[in-house]
C-alpha angles and dihedrals in degrees: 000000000000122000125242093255091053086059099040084055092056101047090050100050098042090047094045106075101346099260145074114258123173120226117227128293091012127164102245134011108253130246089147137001096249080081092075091064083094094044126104116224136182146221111254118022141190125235123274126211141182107216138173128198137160110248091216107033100270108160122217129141097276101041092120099023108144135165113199110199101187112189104195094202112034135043121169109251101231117236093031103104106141120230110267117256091222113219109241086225086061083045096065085067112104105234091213117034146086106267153133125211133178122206120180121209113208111166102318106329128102122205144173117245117225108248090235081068101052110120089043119112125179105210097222085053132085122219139199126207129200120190126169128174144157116297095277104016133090142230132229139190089260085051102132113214113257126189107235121192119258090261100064113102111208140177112257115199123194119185129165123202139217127206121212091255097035109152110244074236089067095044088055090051105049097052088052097051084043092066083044089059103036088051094046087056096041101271098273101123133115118231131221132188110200128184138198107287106003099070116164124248092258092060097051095053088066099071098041087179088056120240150259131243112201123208104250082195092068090047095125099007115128127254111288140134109311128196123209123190112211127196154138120074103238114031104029112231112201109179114182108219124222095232131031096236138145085239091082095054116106118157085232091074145054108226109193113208111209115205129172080253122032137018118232118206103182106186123213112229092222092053127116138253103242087039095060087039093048087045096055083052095053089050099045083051098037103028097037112151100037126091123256141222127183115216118197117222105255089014105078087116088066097066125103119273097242091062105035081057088058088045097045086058080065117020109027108210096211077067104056126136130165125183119227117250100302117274092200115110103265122241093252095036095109088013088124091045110145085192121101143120125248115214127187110230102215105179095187101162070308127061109230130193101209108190112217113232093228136142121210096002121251128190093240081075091078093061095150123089099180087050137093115216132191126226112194108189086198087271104312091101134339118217124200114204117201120193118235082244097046120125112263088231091056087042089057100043093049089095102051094045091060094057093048084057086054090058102047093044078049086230123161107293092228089066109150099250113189132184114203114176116204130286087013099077127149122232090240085067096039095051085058086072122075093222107032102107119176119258103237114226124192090254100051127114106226120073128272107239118253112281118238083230085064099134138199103339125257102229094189101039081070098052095056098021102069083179107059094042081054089053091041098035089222115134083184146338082285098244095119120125113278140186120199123208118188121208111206105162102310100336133103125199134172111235105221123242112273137144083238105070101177127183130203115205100223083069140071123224133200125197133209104204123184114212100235098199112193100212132062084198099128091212085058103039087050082050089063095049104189130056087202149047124191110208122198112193121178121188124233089249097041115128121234092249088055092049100043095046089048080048092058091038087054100045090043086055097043090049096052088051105123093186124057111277144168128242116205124176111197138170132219105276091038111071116157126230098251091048093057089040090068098048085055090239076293099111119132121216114194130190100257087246087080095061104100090047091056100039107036091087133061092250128080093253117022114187100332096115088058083068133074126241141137128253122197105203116214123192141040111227137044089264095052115031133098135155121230132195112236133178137209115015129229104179135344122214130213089239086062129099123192135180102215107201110198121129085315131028118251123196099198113186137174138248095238087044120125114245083233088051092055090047086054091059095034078063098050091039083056095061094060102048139279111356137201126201120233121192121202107268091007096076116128129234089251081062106056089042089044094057106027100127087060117022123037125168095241081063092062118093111193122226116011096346118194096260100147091235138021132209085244098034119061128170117297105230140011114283088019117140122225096230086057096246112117127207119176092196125110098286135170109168115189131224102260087062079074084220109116118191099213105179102154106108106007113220088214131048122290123230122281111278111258131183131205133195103214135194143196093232115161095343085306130109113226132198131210103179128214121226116198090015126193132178082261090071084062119103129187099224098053142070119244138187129210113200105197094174082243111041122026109217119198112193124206111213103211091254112034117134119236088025091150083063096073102118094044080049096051093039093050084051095046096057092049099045112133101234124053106290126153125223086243092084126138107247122186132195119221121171128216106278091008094079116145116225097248089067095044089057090071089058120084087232133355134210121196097205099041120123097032093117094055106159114215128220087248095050087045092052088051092052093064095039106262114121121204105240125224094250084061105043110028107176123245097234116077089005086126101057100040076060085057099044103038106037089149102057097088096175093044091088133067119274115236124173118244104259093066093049102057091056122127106275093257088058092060125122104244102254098059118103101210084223099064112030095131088081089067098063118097126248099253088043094057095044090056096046098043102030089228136068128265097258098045081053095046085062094055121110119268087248102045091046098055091050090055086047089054103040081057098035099241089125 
């Protein structure tokens, strides 16, 4: 029984602004007020407030918000939490050891769900997940439960889940049974609130063939019809509905009507082809026995009558009423923003919410480790970030501090709210931060970075080692033939064959690179999977005419490849591996001003090397070394190695500077003529008169210097600058800034490997993103991309539709990635059984013939006799000039929503003519656009019909 001033505290603080919000250091985050019945309270209390304000005097609407809840009565004492009493359903749970566990909350009782059941959710009921797995891998709900030694360190995952009818009752319940749980396993673990419908990322990695929601509702009813709604393309949602009703329609969806009977599968023309795919599949799994038909969106009048007898009992079809592809912004439609705002949480007698006046966020922002912060990613989730040193009370009312902050921004309710404690953080929080790279372990899953002592390079350990051509990025020892084109405006030049290949960066160049495997092992060669690679290199000062004539060049290459291939589009400062490789570490990178002295002869080269300039040479090994032309010189640091070219050529080197780092710019000295070595403090009078106009000893800083690169020690990340700042806007920053970006082999870690599945939805590319990934996540009918830190994939399923649209794909990505990436970064193209070895390597395992048997959704729909009608499937090719020849023929032609049709020209579906879009609306759809039907329309005048067309932008 609860005290009164249990109670007063309630009411006050419910009727004070509508809604629940702990004070701090509470014992217990709130969902409801029956939470508080553990808490210990006090007579006489201080006022607590929710306030906002900017550290360094930005402006902005909410700068000095603040909500003072003031209980007159009760205050909770700090420092009083009393010890959890652990469920022993909670005690069952192996502390160390990989595992996943379900437990359902229903009233007051906790119970353990079979794990026939997993993947079953009742949407009255509230749910808790513990997964816990080996630092970089990840659990599933198949995941069996393995003893680890006490040494191991894992990743332990709570989430609790709320169902769309969940009692204010449950809610109260499961957070309580959450802090149980996180104190029983020490308190280390990240926690997550789900809710019906926005699951993260994480939980829905769990169930990798999607799962079910059931109508509580419909617990004890008797048997009777029952309506699914089916959606989402990776992880299949199937969410029973309480009442068969037109209001749950939406063409967005397939809705799926179970009678004694007969099975209904209506599909929503908006829908997707792996969702109908994956929806054909639930109910041959779920629904097996009964017979199934198959009703089109826009085409129920076409059934049987004997059917459309049965759907019109329940659905009567004079009723209907589907809603158009959602407008709403989709769940993943700002899932990759790098924007967001960092608040300290300071809970002095108040609890305040200080915002960081910070750019593109870092992880040395959260500096203090007896400190909270708040990450609020604009609605779309909210962390909470706890220091190792941070107070347990303030641990455990992190949580429900973040949702009091939901509800004063008024965002969703179902806002993903997490809680991550120090030390214990998973990758999807680390990726939000420009420089917070993972710490690779020897267990992880992902793949340790090249090492700089590399070596001479195993030619044929890459060829049958995909790994190790993924962690390397080298598809071979690079000796394979090449052609170079230079772009320079309009024009297109082959650069002839010499050991000095030498760039300029006004210009674009593209490379025809032919894979040299050595091996003729099959097995191997089949390992490799392409004979050419297509590179696309555009230079920091090349015009926009120059780079999108060399984009057109190198598509048109890629495209007339007979032979699989790779494209891959790069900018200077972000040279792959296997690009430098090719050059040997030998490429030469010139200002843009020397362009007419290179390129006015008929040799790579002309009389530059008559000339004097000075190269700083980056790198260490053949795969990550170039030399660049810089002037003039602010520093120089001991780390740093040049090749000064006056009447004579200098190899200048530091002190600090690596002996594998000097053989890298002897090489490139070599190529310009005689050379002479010059070691830091050893350097002769004939030098410093020699390079005067370049070098001079007041530029030298001993030790580690503050040159903002060095030629061992290149940026950490992609999109890092060398001077450690970080910017993820559209930079390009030229030479003479002395701040070279070198992101080609990275000398620290790159970030954990993540894929996406992406889609064109509403002229926006969205993202749903696949933890613990695996090449059975690939479909052939979709679009994919592989985010590797250092190189962006996108893969082309065979049959995936817009396929010619992959670098407006990877670029749309790249802008909205949520570290801090620039939109410089190196993207490459690979196709479905055309994958290069140095993709496969980022897969467990990888098959080369899997996916050939890819079923389609119209095969599918044959094999259970229902064959897809014309009116449903009309074929590309013809379908002109049907439109010419059968105007009349209104239903001959494939349905769309509107909103697809009123897309710019380039966002159309293949088959539509842009002319005549009007003839692929439904009937329903036109009727309710044009206020007449097709045929009333069809009789207009030319005249009177094209402005109709145009005031609905169908024209």
């Amino acid at each position: 029984m609860k005290c009164a001033a249990t109670f007063a505290f309630q009411e006050r603080w419910k009727n004070s602004q509508g809604f629940h919000f702990e004070p701090p250091r509470c014992r217990l985050p709130l969902e409801s007020p029956t939470i508080l019945r553990e808490t210990k309270l006090v007579q006489g209390s201080s006022a607590v407030s929710f306030r906002y304000r900017y550290i360094r005097g930005f402006s902005s609407p909410c700068d000095n918000m603040e909500l003072s809840l003031s209980p007159k009565e009760t205050e909770v004492r700090p420092n009083t939490i009393p010890d959890l009493k652990v469920d022993a359903t909670f005690r069952k749970v192996a502390k160390n050891a990989v595992t996943f566990a379900l437990w359902k909350i229903d009233e007051d009782r906790l119970e353990a769900v079979p794990r026939s059941l997993y993947g079953t959710f009742y949407d009255n009921c509230a749910y808790i997940i513990y997964a816990a797995s080996l630092t970089g891998h990840y659990a599933t709900h198949e995941t069996i439960t393995r003893e680890q030694k006490p040494n191991v360190i894992l990743e332990r995952y709570i989430h609790y889940w709320l169902g769309k009818n969940v009692s204010e009752q449950n809610r109260s319940n499961v957070v309580h049974k959450i802090q149980e749980l996180d104190t029983y396993l020490g308190n280390v673990s990240s926690i997550y609130r789900e809710t019906q419908g926005l699951e993260s990322a994480r939980f829905l990695s769990y169930f990798k063939m999607g799962y079910d929601v059931r109508s509580g509702a419909l617990t004890n009813a008797p048997k009777r019809p029952r309506l699914f709604q089916l959606h989402a393309r990776k992880w299949l949602r199937s969410i029973e509905q309480a009442t068969i009703d037109w209001s749950h329609f939406n063409s967005d969806y397939i809705m799926v009507l179970q009678t004694d009977t007969l099975i209904f599968v209506w599909i929503g023309r908006s829908s997707s082809g792996i969702e109908r795919r994956s929806a054909l599949a639930w109910v041959q799994k779920h629904c097996s026995g009964s017979p199934i038909t198959i009703v089109d969106d826009g085409y129920e009048q076409a059934m049987s009558q004997e059917n459309k007898e049965l759907w019109n009992s329940l659905l009567p079809l004079k009723k209907r009423m589907v809603c158009q592809a959602s407008q709403l912004v989709s769940e993943y439609a700002d899932y990759n923003s790098n924007k967001f705002r960092i608040y300290k949480c300071n809970q002095r007698g108040r609890l305040h919410l200080d915002q960081l006046d910070v750019g593109m966020p870092a992880k040395d922002d959260l500096s203090d480790a007896h400190g909270v912060y708040l990450l609020d990613n604009y609605g779309q989730s909210i962390w909470l970030w706890v220091g190792a040193q941070a107070p347990q009370a303030d641990a455990l009312s992190a949580m429900g501090n973040g949702r009091a902050f939901v509800k004063k921004k008024k965002y969703p309710d179902n806002t993903l709210v997490v809680r991550v404690l120090e030390g214990h953080e998973p990758v999807e929080f680390k990726r939000l931060f420009a420089n917070w790279l993972n710490v690779w372990q020897e267990n992880t899953r992902g793949h340790k970075p090249v090492s700089t002592k590399f070596g001479k390079l195993d030619a044929h350990s890459l060829c049958e080692r995909p790994k190790m051509a993924a962690d390397t990025q080298l598809v071979d020892d690079g000796r394979g033939e090449r052609i170079v084109y230079r772009i320079w405006g309009d024009q297109v030049q082959e650069v002839p064959i010499s050991k000095t290949m030498v760039f300029t960066t006004n210009a674009s160049y593209v490379v025809k690179y032919s894979v040299q495997c050595a091996t003729v092992v099959p097995a191997d060669l089949a390992s490799v999977g392409i004979k050419s690679i297509i590179y696309q290199w555009n230079g920091s000062e090349a015009s926009a005419e120059s780079i999108s004539r060399a984009d057109k060049f190198a598509k048109a290459s890629f495209d007339a490849l007979k032979e699989p291939g790779m494209f891959v589009q790069l900018y200077e400062f972000d040279e792959p591996p296997h690009f430098l490789q090719i050059f040997e570490g030998k490429l030469i990178i010139m200002r843009g001003q020397r362009s007419e002295m290179l390129y006015n002869g008929s040799t790579n080269g002309g009389d530059f090397l008559a000339d004097t300039f000075l190269l700083k040479v980056y790198g260490d090994a053949s795969y990550n070394a170039k030399a660049v032309e810089e002037t003039p010189l602010s520093s120089i640091s001991s780390k740093d190695c040049y090749v000064i070219k006056t009447s004579h050529v200098w190899v200048w080197c530091g002190q600090s500077s690596t002996g594998d780092a000097r053989e890298m710019a002897k090489s490139v000295g070599a190529l310009l003529g005689e050379s002479s070595l010059v070691l830091e403090g050893k350097e002769s009078k004939e030098f410093w008169q020699s390079v005067a106009m370049y070098f001079n000893q007041t530029l030298v800083i001993n030790g580690n210097g503050n040159s903002c690169s060095s030629s061992t020690s290149s940026s950490s990340g992609a999109g890092s600058m060398c001077n450690g700042s970080s910017n993820g806007g559209n930079i390009s920053p030229t030479l003479s800034n002395n701040c070279y970006l070198n992101t080609s082999v990275p000398s620290k870690p790159r970030p954990p490997v993540q894929l996406f599945m992406v889609w064109w939805q509403q002229s926006s590319l969205r993202y749903e993103e696949m933890l613990g990934f695996d090449q059975q996540d690939l479909c052939s009918d979709c679009t994919y991309i592989l985010d590797t830190g250092t190189l962006t994939y996108v893969w082309l399923g065979s049959q995936a539709l817009n396929q010619e649209r992959y670098t407006a794909i990877a670029q749309s990505y790249i802008q909205n990635a949520p570290f801090g990436r620039r939109s410089a970064t190196a993207l490459a193209v690979v196709k479905q059984f055309q994958e290069p070895n140095v993709f496969k390597g980022f897969f467990e395992s990888w098959q080369n013939d899997y996916g050939k048997n890819f079923l389609s959704y119209e095969k599918m729909r044959k094999d259970l006799g229902n064959e897809v009608p014309s009116t449903c499937n009309l074929p590309n090719e013809g379908s002109a000039q049907l439109l010419n020849n059968r105007q009349r023929d209104f239903d001959g032609h494939k349905k769309y929503p509107l909103t697809v049709l009123i897309q710019e020209m380039d966002m159309l579906p293949p088959e539509i003519n842009p002319l005549k879009r009007e003839v692929h609306l439904t009937h329903d759809d036109f009727v309710s656009v044009f206020k007449m039907s097709f045929y009333e329309f069809d009789e207009l005048p030319k005249w009177k019909k094209m402005e109709l067309k145009k005031q609905f932008k169908l024209f």
